[in-house]
C-alpha positions in Angstrom: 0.0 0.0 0.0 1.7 2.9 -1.3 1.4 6.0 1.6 -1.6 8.0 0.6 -3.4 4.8 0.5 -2.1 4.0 3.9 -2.9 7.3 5.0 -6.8 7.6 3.6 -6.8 3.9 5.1 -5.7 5.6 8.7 -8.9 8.5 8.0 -11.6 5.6 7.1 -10.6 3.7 10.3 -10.8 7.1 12.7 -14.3 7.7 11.4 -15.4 4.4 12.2 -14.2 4.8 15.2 -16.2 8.2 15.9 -19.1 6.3 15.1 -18.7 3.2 17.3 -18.2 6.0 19.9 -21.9 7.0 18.9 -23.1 3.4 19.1 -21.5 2.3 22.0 -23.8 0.2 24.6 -21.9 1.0 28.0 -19.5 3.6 29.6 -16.3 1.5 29.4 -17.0 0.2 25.4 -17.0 4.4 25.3 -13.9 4.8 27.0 -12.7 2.1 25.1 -13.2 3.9 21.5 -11.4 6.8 23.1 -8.4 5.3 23.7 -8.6 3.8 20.6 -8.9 7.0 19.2 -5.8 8.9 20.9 -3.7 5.9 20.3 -4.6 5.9 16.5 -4.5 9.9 15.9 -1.4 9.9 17.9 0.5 7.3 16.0 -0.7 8.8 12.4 0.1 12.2 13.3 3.2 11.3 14.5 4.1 9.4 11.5 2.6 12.4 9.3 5.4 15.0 10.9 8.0 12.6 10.8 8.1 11.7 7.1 5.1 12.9 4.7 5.0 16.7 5.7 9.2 16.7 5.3 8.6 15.2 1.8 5.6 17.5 1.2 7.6 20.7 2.0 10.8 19.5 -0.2 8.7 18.7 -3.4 5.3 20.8 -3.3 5.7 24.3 -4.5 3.9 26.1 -1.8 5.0 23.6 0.8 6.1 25.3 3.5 3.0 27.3 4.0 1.0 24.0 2.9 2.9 22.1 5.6 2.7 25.0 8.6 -1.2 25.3 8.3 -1.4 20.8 9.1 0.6 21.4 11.8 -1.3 24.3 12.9 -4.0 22.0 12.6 -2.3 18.9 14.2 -1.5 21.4 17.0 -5.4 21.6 17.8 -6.0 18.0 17.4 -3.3 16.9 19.7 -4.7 19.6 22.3 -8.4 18.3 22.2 -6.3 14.5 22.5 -4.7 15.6 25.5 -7.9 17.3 27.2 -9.3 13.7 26.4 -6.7 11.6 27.8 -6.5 14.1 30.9 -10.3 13.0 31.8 -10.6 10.7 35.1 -11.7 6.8 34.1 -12.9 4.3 36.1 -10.9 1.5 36.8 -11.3 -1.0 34.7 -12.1 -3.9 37.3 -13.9 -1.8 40.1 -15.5 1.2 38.3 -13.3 3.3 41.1 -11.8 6.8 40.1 -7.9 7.6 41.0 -9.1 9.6 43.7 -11.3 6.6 45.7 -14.4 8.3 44.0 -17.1 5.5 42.7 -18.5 6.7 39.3 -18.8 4.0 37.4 -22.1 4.4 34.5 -23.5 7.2 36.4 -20.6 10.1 36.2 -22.7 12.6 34.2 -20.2 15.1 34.4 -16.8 13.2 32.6 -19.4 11.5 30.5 -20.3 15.3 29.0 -17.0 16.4 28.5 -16.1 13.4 27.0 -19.0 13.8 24.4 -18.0 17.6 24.3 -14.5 16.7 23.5 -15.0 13.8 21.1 -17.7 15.9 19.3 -14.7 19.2 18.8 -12.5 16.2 17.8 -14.5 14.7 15.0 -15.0 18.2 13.7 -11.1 18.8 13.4 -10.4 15.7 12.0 -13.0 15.9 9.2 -11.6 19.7 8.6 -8.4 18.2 8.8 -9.2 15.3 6.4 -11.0 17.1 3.7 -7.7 19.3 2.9 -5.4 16.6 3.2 -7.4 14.3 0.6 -9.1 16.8 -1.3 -5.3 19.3 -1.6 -2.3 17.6 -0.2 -2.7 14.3 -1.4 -3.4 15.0 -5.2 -0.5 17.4 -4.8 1.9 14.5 -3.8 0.5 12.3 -6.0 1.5 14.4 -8.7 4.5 15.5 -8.0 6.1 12.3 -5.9 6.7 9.1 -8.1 5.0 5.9 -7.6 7.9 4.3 -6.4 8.7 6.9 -4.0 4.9 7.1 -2.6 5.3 3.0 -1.9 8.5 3.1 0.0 7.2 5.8 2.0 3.9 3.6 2.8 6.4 0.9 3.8 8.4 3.2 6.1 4.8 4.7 7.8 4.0 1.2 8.4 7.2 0.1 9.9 7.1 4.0 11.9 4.1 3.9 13.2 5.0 0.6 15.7 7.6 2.6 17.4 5.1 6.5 17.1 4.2 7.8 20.8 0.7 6.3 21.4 -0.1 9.5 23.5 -0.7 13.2 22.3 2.4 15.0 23.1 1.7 19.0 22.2 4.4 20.4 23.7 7.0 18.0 21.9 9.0 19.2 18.4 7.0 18.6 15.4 9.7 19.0 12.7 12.7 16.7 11.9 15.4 16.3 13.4 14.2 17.3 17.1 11.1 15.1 16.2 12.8 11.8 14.9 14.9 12.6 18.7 12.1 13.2 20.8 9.6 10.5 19.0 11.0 7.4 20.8 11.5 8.6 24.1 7.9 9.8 24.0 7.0 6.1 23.1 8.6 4.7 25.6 6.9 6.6 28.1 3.5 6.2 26.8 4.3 2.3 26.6 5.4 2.7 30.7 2.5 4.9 31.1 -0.1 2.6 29.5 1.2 -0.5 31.2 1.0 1.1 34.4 -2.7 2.4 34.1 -3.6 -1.4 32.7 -4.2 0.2 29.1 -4.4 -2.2 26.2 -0.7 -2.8 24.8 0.2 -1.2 21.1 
């Protein structure tokens, strides 16, 4: 799968996700689809700054600019991630906050600002997605050879096992601070999510 294949592939699976966040039965399936969904957005922006928008900015004529306004965009999107992974969960076994507080199916309150959240989230994702596949990616396609787009896909694919699996905001966005600072932050969110009993990545 060459990379804007791979990439359109990452967008179809995100809104699938929004919508089994719609059709969820219970509070944890809920929470579930939002990890899932930080993970996932995490990973593929991650992989996005790391290798496509470098390419982009080399071989696109206005790709600087092109390439500041995604990561403008990724900036917002990896702010609403973090205001989503900051909310308090249950724990998964005795439906217990951190704080010795029982919530469980009935917290009203996290369960709003989750839906708040997600809600702002799907809206800057489909912004997000609509100028990537209806600008970027023709552009690429067009000016990047076939060849070039399939090793690329190969690298995302191989990238994206080793891409922090948490939002990181404050973290560089650009090569080579990024390609420094990528690992670390993925081993860290590995420590973290083991620690808090989080599926593995």
């Amino acid at each position: 799968m060459d990379a804007i294949e791979l990439l359109k592939h990452d967008h179809r699976m995100v809104e699938q996700l929004f919508r089994d966040y719609r059709g969820a039965a219970s509070a944890r399936q809920r929470r579930a689809v939002v990890e899932t969904v930080i993970r996932e957005l995490s990973k593929h922006a991650a992989v996005e700054e790391l290798m496509v928008y470098p390419l982009a900015r080399k071989v696109l004529p206005d790709g600087q600019q092109e390439i500041d306004e995604h990561l403008a965009e990724h900036m917002g999107v990896k702010k609403t991630l973090l205001a989503l992974d900051q909310l308090p969960t249950a724990d998964r076994h005795s439906d217990t906050y951190p704080d010795g507080h029982r919530g469980g199916e009935g917290d009203e309150q996290v369960f709003e600002q989750t839906d708040r959240l997600m809600a702002e989230l799907q809206r800057e994702i489909e912004e997000h997605v609509a100028e990537e596949e209806g600008r970027l990616m023709p552009m690429l396609r067009e000016a990047v050879d076939q060849q070039t787009l399939e090793e690329l896909g190969r690298a995302l694919e191989k990238a994206k096992r080793t891409a922090p699996s948490r939002p990181h905001p404050h973290a560089p966005d650009t090569p080579p601070a990024l390609a420094m600072a990528a690992p670390v932050a993925n081993v860290y969110d590995r420590m973290r999510d083991r620690l808090q009993g989080r599926p593995r990545t």
